[in-house]
C-alpha positions in Angstrom: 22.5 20.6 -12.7 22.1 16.9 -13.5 19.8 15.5 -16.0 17.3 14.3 -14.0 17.3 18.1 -12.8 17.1 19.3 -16.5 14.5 16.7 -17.2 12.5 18.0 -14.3 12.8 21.8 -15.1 11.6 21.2 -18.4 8.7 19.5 -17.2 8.2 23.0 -14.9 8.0 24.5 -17.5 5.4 22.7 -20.5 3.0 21.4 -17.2 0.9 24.1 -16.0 -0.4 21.6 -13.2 3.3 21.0 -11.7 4.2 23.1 -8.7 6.6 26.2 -10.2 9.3 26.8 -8.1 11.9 29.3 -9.1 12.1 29.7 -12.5 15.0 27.5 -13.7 14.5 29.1 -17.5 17.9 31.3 -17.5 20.1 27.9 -17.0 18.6 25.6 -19.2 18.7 28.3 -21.8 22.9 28.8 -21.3 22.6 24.9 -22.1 20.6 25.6 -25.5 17.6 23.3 -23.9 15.2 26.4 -23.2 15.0 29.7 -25.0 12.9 33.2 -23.6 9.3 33.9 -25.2 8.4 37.4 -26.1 5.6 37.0 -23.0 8.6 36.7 -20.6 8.7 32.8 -20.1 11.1 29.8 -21.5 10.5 27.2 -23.7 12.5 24.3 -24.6 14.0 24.4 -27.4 14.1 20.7 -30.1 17.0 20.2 -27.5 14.9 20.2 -24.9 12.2 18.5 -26.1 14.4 15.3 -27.2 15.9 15.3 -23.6 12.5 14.6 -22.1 11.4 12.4 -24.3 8.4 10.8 -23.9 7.6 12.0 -20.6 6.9 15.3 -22.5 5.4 14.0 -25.8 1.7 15.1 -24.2 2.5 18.8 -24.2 4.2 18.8 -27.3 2.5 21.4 -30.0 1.2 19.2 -33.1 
């Protein structure tokens, strides 16, 4: 997986309006960037977060 893969997965995964493909949570979380939520989904991790950037700063929790 390349970054601009990672950087897209993560994206999948804070955007509710982005088309969900298959769920790319398992990887990212073997790479520490996204880590399983008790309701059965992933989440990036501060990892994560600092590889998108600002192209995920609007869906970041205050």
């Amino acid at each position: 997986m390349t970054d601009p893969e990672r950087v897209e997965a993560l994206l999948d995964m804070v955007d509710p309006a982005r088309a969900t493909g298959p769920s790319r949570g398992p990887e990212l979380a073997v790479m520490g960037l996204a880590v399983a939520t008790s309701r059965g989904g992933y989440q990036p991790t501060n990892a994560g977060w600092v590889l998108i950037g600002d192209r995920g700063r609007a869906f970041q929790p205050n």
